[in-house]
N, C-alpha and C positions, 0 to 999 in steps of 0.2 A: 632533366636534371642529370649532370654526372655519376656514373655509379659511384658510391664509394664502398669501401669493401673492407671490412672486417674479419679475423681470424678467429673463425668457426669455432674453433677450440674452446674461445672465450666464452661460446655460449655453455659449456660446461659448469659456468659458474656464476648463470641466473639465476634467480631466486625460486625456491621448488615449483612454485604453482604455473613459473612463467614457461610457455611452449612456443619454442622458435618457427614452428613449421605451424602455416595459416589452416592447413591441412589436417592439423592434430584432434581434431574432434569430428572430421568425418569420420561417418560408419562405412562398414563395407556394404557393397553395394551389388546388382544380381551379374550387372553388367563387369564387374569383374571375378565374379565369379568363373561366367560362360566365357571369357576371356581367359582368366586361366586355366577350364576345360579343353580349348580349343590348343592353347600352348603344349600344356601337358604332353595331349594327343600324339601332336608333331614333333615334342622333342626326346618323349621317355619311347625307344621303339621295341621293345617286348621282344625282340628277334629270339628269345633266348629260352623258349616255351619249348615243350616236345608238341610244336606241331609240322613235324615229317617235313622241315624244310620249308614250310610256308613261310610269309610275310607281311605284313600287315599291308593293308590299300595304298598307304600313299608312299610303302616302300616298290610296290610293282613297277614295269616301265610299259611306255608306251613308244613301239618302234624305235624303243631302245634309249626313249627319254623315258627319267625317273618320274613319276607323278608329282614327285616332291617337287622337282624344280619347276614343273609347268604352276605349278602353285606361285612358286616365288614371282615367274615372269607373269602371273595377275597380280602378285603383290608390285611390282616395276610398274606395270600399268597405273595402279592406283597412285604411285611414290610423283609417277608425270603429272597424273588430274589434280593431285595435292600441289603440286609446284606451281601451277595456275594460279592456286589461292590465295589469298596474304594468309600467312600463321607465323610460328615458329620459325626463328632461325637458327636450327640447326647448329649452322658451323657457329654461330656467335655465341650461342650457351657452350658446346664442345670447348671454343677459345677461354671461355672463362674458366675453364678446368683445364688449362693448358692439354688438351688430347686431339684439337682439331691440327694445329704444328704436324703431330709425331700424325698422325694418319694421310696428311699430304705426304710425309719423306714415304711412307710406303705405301703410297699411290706412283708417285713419282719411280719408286723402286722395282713397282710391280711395270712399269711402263718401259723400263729398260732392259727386263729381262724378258719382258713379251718379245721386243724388239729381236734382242739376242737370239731368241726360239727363233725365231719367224730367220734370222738368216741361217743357224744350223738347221732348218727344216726340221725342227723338234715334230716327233709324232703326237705328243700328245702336249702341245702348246698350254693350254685351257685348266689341266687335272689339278695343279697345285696352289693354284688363286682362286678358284670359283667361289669358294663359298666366302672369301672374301668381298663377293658382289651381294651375296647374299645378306651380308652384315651390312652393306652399303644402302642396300634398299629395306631390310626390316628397318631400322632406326627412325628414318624419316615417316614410314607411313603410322611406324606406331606413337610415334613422340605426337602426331596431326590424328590419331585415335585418341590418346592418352591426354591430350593439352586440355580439354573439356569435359573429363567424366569426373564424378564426384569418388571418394575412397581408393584412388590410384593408389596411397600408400599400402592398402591391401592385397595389391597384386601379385609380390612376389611372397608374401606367406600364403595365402590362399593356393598360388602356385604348389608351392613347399608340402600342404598339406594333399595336393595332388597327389603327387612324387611320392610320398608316406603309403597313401591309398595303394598305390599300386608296385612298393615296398612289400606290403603286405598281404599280393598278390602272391610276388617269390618267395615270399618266407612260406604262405600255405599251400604253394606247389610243392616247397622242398619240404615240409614238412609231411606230404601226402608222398613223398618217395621219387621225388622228381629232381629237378636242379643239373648239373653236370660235374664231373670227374677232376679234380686238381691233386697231383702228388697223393694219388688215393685217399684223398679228401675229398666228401661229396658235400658241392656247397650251392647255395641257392641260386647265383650267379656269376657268372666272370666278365661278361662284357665290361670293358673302362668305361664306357662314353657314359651308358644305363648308372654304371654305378659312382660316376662323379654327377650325373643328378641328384643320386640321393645325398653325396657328399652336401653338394650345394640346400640339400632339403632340409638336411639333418641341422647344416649351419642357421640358415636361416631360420626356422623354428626356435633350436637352442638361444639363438639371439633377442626375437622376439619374448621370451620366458626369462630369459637372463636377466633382461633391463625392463620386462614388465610394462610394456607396451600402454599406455595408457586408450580409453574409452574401450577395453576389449572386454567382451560377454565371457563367464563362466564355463559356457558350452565353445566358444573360440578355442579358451586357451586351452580347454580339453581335447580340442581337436590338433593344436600345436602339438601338446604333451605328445599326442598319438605317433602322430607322424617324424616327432623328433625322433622316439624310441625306435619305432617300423626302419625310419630309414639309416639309424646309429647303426642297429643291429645286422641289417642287412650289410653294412660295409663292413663289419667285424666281422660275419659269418662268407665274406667273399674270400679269404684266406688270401688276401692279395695284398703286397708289401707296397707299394705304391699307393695304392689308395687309403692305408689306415696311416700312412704318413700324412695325405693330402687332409683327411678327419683332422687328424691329429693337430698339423700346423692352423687350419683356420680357427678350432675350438680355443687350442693354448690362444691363440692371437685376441679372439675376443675377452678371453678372459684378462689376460693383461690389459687389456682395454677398458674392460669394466672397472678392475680394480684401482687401474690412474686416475680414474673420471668419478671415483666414489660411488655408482650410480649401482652397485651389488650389495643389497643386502644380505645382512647375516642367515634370514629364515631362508631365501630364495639362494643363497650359496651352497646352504646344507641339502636343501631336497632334491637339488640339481646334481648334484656329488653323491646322493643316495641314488635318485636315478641313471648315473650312468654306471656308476659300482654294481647298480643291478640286473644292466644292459651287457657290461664287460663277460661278469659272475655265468649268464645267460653261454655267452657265446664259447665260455672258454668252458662251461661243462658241457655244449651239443660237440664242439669240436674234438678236446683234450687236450687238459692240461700240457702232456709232453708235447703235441704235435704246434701247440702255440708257441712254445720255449725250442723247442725246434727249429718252427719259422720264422719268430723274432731274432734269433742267431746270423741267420741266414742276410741280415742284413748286411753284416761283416762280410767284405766282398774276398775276404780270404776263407771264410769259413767253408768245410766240406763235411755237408750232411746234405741225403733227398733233398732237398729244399732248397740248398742254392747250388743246384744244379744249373741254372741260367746264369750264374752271375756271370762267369768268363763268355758267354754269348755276347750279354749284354755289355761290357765292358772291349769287346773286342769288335763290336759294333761300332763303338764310337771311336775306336782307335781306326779302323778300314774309313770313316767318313772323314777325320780329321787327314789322314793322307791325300782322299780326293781334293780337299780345300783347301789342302797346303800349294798340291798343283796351280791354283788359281783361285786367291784369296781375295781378291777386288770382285770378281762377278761370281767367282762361286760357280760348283758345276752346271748348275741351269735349271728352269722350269722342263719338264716334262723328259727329264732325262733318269736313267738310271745305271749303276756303276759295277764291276765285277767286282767281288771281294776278295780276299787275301787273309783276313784271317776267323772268319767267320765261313767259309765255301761251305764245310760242312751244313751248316743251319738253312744258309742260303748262298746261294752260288750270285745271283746276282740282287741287288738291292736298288731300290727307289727310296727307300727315307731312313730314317738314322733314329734310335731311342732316345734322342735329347733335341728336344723341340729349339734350343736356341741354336744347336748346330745347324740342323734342319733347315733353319731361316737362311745361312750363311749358305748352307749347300745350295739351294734353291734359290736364293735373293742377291746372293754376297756381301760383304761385306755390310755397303748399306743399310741391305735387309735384314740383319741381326740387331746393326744400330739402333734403327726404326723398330724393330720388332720389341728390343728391351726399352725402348722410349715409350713406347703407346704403353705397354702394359704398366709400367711404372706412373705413367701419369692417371689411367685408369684407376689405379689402389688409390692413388692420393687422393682425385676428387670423389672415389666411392669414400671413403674416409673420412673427408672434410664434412660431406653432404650425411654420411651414418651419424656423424658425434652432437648432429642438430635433430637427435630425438628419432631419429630413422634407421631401428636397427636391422632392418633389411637390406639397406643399401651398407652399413657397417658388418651385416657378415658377407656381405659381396663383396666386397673388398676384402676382408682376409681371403675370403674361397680363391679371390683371382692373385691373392696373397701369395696363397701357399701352393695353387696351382704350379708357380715358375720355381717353387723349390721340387716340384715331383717331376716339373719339364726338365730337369736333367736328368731322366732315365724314362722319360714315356716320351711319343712320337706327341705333335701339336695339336691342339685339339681341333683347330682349322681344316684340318681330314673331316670332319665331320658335321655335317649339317645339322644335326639335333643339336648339339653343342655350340654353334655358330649362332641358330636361332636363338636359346636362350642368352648369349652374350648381346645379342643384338636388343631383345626384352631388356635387358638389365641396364645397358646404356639407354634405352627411351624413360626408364622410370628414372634413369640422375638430369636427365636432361630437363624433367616436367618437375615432378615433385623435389628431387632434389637440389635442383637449379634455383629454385622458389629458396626454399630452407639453406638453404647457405647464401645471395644474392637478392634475392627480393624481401625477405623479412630482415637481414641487416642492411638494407637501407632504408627501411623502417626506423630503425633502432638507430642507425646512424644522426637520421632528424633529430629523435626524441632527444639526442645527447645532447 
């Protein structure tokens, strides 16, 4: 039978008892549990502990490969065994969330700028797409994990409450007199990558508590509570502008969300607004009062106090890579290439990437590659979006997270640097493609019959 297809939204205004996702009354289950321990592991990486330079196992290398990627090429192994199979297809659910399109344009994009390396004799060909293979083969083996366990929906809070867990590692590090140094500020972490997990932990939880997840145990949502707080706290105690913007825009998002969809109660509005006034309260007496009003200033990129001491870096950063681009704005200066600067020398005399991820694209992809690059993420929000508003508010604060993510990519580098960040994008698209593919396309044509 033809699909026919319905707008998701509509499901906002079925009748209370009725649940659009066939999924809505699995429990969670051990198996996603040990799945989000296993995630966890590989994507939250603690580098940022006083242990004298160490690293955790699967950051070490062998003969100068990382552990990490030997990992991924047995995950490619499995991605081949599974191709064998009949399952899932893949790019046919991607095409119903319009995101299979935008990730050919930059397959295709990445294919011409390989090309291009390969006749400038680029030294480092490889460095600025990898972990875009990496995104390429999590998806598929976990979508052929994920297509048959029961409680998939659990996966990305049970995650979240990981991420909390070990939130509440660096807050009782810095609390024990540990942590690292910022504008004489001693705070419990600075890593971005570490602390846009908790961003994504903090959303996700807050989401689940917001819209009140239905069949959840008492002792669950206790454990949300936990790790919403752990990981709030920790991104307010990072004293990092960037990232309480990245809080900030996916939290306001949901909430405007909850409030068009009616799905926020008055009790559940108030104790959420008590708990975060009590998280803010927290942060801004360990830190101070002046030095918060200090660095919120600081966002003013003319303001001169300690504190935006980086803005003309970072602003002259983007003005030295807009030069390189302008040189050659069709291909962009290349994969594995890097450029002198001009007004930046002092900071860094020569530069490989730019603090605004969609320049980045264009430096590295060209033109194209920025095309594509705002194509995929844009259709990504949408179908996180469409597939959240059918009772899946894990996948709805995914969608703000990769929201608000492209408002803070105009002053942070892409998060495709980074492998822990890649992995969990690649987790996030296997749960829209399994559970949320279902909840917006297989249960409205359910519903499509019945009409």
């Amino acid at each position: 039978m033809d699909r026919v297809r319905i707008n998701p939204a509509h499901s906002l205004s079925l009748p209370r008892g009725f649940s659009t996702s066939a999924l809505s009354e699995e429990g969670n289950s051990p198996s996603m549990w040990g799945l989000a321990a296993i995630i966890a592991l590989f994507t939250w990486p603690g580098n940022e502990f006083d242990t004298e330079g160490g690293v955790l196992w699967y950051q070490t290398r062998i003969e100068g490969i990382p552990v990490s990627y030997a990992i991924v090429a047995g995950l490619l192994l499995f991605a081949v065994l599974f191709a064998s199979r009949k399952g899932v297809n893949v790019g046919a659910r991607l095409s119903d969330f319009r995101i299979w399109n935008w990730a050919l344009v930059g397959w295709v994009t990445l294919v011409v700028a390989l090309v291009a390396a390969v006749f400038r004799q680029s030294s480092e060909p490889f460095v600025d797409w990898r972990n875009w293979a990496v995104l390429a083969v999590t998806v598929p083996v976990m979508v052929a994990f994920l297509e048959a366990r029961q409680g998939v929906r659990f996966l990305l809070p049970n995650l979240s409450i990981f991420y909390g867990g070990f939130a509440l590692v660096h807050l009782g590090n810095w609390l024990a007199g540990g942590g690292t140094d910022l504008f004489g500020v001693r705070i419990p972490l600075f890593d971005g990558y570490d602390l846009s997990l908790a961003v994504f932990g903090a959303s996700v939880t807050f989401a689940c508590l917001l819209f009140r997840t239905p069949s959840v145990a008492p002792s669950y949502r206790t454990l949300l509570l936990i790790a919403a707080v752990a990981n709030a706290l920790l991104v307010l105690l990072s004293f990092r502008r960037s990232i309480w913007a990245y809080l900030l825009g996916a939290v306001v998002a949901l909430i405007v969300f909850g409030l068009r969809s009616k799905r926020i109660s008055v009790g559940t509005g108030l104790g959420l607004a008590a708990a975060v006034t009590a998280v803010a309260t927290v942060a801004v007496i360990a830190i101070g009062s002046d030095a918060i009003t200090a660095r919120l200033s600081s966002f003013n990129p003319f303001e001169d106090n300690e504190f935006s001491a980086t803005n003309a870096d970072h602003v002259n950063d983007i003005g030295d890579a807009l030069g390189v681009v302008a040189q050659n704005p069709i291909l962009g200066l290349g994969i594995g290439e890097s450029y002198e600067t001009q007004l930046i020398a002092n900071w860094k005399p020569e530069s490989f990437e730019v603090h605004n991820a969609f320049l980045n694209a264009w430096l590295k992809f060209g033109i194209l590659g920025l095309v594509g690059f705002i194509g995929f993420h844009f259709a990504l929000i949408r179908g996180l979006v469409r597939a959240g508003k059918n009772r899946l508010p894990d996948l709805l604060a995914a969608g703000c997270v990769v929201g608000a993510e492209q408002i803070v990519n105009l002053v942070q580098t892409w998060i495709y640097n980074s492998i822990q960040l890649t992995l969990l994008r690649g987790v996030i698209i296997a749960v829209l493609v399994t559970v949320g593919w279902r909840a917006v396309y297989s249960e409205n044509r359910e519903l499509a019959r019945v009409a």
